[in-house]
C-alpha positions in Angstrom: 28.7 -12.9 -21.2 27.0 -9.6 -21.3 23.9 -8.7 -19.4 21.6 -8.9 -22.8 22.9 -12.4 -23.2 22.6 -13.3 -19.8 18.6 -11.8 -19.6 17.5 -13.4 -22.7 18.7 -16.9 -21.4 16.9 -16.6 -18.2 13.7 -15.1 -20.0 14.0 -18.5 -22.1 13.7 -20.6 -19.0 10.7 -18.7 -17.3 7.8 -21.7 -16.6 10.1 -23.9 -17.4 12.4 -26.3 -15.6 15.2 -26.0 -18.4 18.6 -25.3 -17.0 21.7 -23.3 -18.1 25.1 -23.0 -17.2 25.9 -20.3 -14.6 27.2 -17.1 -16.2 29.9 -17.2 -14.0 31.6 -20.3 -15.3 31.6 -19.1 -18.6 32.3 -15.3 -18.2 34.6 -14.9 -14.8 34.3 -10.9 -15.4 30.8 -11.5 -14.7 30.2 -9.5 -11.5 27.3 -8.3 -9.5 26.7 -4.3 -12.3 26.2 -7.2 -14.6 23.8 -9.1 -12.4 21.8 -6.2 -11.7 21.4 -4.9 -15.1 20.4 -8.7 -16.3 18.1 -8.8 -13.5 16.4 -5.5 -14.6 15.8 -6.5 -18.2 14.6 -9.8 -16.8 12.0 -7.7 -14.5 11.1 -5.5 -17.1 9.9 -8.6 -19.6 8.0 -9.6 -16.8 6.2 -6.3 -16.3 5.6 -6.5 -20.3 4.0 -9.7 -20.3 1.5 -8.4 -17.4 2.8 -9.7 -14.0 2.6 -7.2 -11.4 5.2 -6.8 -8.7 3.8 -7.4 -4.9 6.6 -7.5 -2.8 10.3 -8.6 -2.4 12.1 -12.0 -1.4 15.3 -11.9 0.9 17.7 -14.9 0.4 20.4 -16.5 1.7 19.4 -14.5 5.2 20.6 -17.6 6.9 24.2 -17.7 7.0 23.7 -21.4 8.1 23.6 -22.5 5.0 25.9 -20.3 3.2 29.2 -22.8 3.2 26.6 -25.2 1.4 26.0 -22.8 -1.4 29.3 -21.2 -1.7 27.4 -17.6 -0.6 28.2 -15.1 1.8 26.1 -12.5 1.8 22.1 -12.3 1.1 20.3 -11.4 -2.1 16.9 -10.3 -2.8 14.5 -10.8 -5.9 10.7 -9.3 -6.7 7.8 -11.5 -5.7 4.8 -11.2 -8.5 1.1 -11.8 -8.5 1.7 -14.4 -11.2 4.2 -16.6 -7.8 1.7 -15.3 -5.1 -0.5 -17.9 -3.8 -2.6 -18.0 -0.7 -3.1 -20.7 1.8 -6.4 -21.3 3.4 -7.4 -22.3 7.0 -3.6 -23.4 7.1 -3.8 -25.3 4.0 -2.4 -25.0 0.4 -1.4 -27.0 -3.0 1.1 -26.2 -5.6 1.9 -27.4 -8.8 5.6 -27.7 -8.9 6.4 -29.2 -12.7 7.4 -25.9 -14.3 10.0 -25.0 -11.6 14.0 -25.9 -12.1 14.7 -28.1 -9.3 12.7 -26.6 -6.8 13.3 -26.4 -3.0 11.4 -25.7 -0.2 11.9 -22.6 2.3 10.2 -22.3 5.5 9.6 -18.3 5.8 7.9 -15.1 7.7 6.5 -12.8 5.7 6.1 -9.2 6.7 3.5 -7.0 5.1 3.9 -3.4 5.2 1.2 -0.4 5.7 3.7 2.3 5.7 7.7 2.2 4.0 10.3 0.8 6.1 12.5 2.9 7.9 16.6 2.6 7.1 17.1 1.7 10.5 18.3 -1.5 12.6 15.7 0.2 15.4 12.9 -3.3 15.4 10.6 -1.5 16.6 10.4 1.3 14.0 10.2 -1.6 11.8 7.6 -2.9 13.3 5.3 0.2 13.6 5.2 0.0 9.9 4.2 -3.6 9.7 0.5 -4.0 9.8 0.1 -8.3 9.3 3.0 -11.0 9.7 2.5 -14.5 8.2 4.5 -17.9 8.2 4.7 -18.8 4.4 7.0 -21.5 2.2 8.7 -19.8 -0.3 9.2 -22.5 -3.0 13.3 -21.4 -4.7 14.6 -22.7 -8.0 17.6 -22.8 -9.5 17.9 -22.6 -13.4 22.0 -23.7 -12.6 21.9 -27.2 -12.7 22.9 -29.1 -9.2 22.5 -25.8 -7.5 25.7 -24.5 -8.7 26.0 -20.8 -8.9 28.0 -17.6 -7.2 25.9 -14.9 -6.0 26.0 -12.9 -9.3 23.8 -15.6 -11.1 21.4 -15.8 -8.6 21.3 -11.9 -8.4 20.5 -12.2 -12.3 17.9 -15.0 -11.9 15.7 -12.4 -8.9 16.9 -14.4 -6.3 16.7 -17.5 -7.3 12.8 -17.3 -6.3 10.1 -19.2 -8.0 6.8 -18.9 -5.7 5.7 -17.6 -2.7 2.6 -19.9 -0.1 1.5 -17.4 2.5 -0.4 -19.1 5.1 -3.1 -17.1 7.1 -1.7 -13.8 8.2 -1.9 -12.2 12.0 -2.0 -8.6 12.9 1.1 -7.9 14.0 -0.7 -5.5 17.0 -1.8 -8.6 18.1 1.3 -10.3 18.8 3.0 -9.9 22.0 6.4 -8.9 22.8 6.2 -9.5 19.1 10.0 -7.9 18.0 11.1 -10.7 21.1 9.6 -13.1 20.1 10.1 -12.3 16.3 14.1 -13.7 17.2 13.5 -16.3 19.7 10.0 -18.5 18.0 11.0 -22.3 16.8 9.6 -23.8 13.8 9.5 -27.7 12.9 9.8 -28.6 9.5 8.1 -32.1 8.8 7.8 -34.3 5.2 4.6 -36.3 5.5 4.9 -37.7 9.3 9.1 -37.4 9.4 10.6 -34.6 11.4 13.4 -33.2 8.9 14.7 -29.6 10.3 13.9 -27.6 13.1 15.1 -23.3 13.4 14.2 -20.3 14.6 13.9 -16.6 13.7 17.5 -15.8 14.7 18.7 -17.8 12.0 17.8 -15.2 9.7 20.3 -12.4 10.0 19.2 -12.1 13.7 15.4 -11.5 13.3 13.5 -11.1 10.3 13.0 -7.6 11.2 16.7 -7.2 10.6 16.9 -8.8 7.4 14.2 -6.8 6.3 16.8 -4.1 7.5 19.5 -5.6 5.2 17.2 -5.2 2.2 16.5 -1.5 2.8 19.9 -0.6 3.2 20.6 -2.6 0.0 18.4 -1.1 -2.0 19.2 2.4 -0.6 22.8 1.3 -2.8 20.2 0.8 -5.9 18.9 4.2 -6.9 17.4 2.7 -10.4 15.3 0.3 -7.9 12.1 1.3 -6.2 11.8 1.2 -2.2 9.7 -1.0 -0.6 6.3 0.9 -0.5 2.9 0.6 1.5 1.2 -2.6 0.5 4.1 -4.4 -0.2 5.3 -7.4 1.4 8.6 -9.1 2.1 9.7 -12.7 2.9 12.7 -12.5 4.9 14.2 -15.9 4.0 14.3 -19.5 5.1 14.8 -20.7 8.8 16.2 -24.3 8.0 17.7 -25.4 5.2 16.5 -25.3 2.0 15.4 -28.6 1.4 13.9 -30.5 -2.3 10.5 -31.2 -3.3 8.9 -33.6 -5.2 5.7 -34.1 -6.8 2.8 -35.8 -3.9 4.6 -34.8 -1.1 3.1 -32.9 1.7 5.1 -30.5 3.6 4.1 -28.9 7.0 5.5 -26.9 9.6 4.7 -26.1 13.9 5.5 -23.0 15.5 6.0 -22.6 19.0 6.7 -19.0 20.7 4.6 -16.6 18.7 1.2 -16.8 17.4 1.3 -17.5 14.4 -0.5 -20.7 12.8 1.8 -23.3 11.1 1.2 -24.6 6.9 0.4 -27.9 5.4 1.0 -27.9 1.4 1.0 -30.8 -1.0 2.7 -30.5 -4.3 1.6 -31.4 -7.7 2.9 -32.0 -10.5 0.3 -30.3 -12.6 -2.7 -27.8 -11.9 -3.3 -24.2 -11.8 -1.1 -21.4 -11.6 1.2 -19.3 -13.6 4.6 -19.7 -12.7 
């Protein structure tokens, strides 16, 4: 399985829920240089066909859930304008047929005025952030049953297929905010039902350090730009990833930071290039 092969299958699948057998299975020798150079030629026919790179993901940040997936470390992917979508007044709606058994990720997103520092200082991170948002990143997986080693979803960016920010707070405003950054809880309810709770030290510690984690890995990536000014980052999910269905409505509270919580629905059709 060579990184051509491996980039044209997953360019076949994209807006579609087809699945494929992990690379992995078939090819053993397939290994992260692969990954990487399959995720590159997978970017680079998205660039072609006109979608323009906004920002990064950051998965598997919560080693909670890395004995479910057979992980054990985190992986990141490039968040376009084509997955970007914006929640208003706390609300949003997604149409979800196109993605391979899609879950749903609870997240904070950082957004950056300046590039990040390679530091584990928070508060050098911080300085650089200039808004900070509670978004659902919505994560596919093209392996069928969710089946994979971390060298397919390095090839398939992540594993991400959309990105819900919901309305975004300056992050001057916050209080104590690198604090309270680690400590906020966040409820994760299906229609009325209560089905995971977390917090921002579920994610590698803090957001702000798994933001950390991505800048040192890329630092390891010299073909792969930096995270620049204007770019955002969501820094991965703080329950368990959990799947979605078409006419569900998925919301979330937060308590310890001010951030406002999101309702979305899901559809099955509707707007939106995925």
């Amino acid at each position: 399985m060579t990184s051509v092969n491996a980039a044209e299958e997953l360019i076949a699948t994209l807006g579609t829920p087809k699945s494929i057998p992990p690379f992995t299975d078939r090819d053993p020798s397939f290994g992260t240089p692969q990954a990487y150079e399959a995720a590159a030629r997978l970017h680079g026919a998205r660039l072609a066909r006109g979608e323009r790179p906004v920002g990064r993901k950051i998965g598997f940040t919560n080693r909670n859930i890395w004995e479910e997936y057979g992980v054990d470390e985190p992986v990141w992917g490039f968040v376009y304008d084509s997955t970007l979508f914006r929640g208003k007044n706390g609300f949003a709606s997604l149409a979800i047929a196109r993605l391979a058994e899609p879950r749903l990720e609870p997240e904070i997103v950082l957004h950056f005025q300046a590039p990040p520092p390679a530091t584990r200082n928070e508060e050098a991170i911080l300085d650089c952030i200039d808004w900070i948002a509670h978004g659902f990143e919505i994560v596919q997986s093209p392996f069928p049953t969710w089946k994979f080693k971390v060298p397919d979803t390095i090839a398939a960016n992540g594993l991400h297929g959309a990105l819900i920010i919901g309305d975004p707070v300056p992050a001057s405003s916050i209080p104590e905010c690198r604090k309270r950054l680690r400590e906020f809880r966040i409820s994760l309810k299906k229609g009325a039902s209560l089905v995971a709770e977390g917090c921002g030290a579920n994610v590698l510690d803090s957001p702000l350090l798994a933001l950390a984690h991505l800048v040192e890995t890329l630092k390891s990536l010299p073909n792969v730009p930096q995270v620049a000014a204007g770019e955002l980052v969501t820094t991965g999910t703080l329950t368990p990833a959990l799947p979605i269905k078409p006419g569900e409505t998925w919301s979330t509270d937060i308590s310890g930071i001010d951030l406002p919580g999101l309702t979305v629905t899901f559809q099955a059709q509707g707007t939106g290039h995925l």
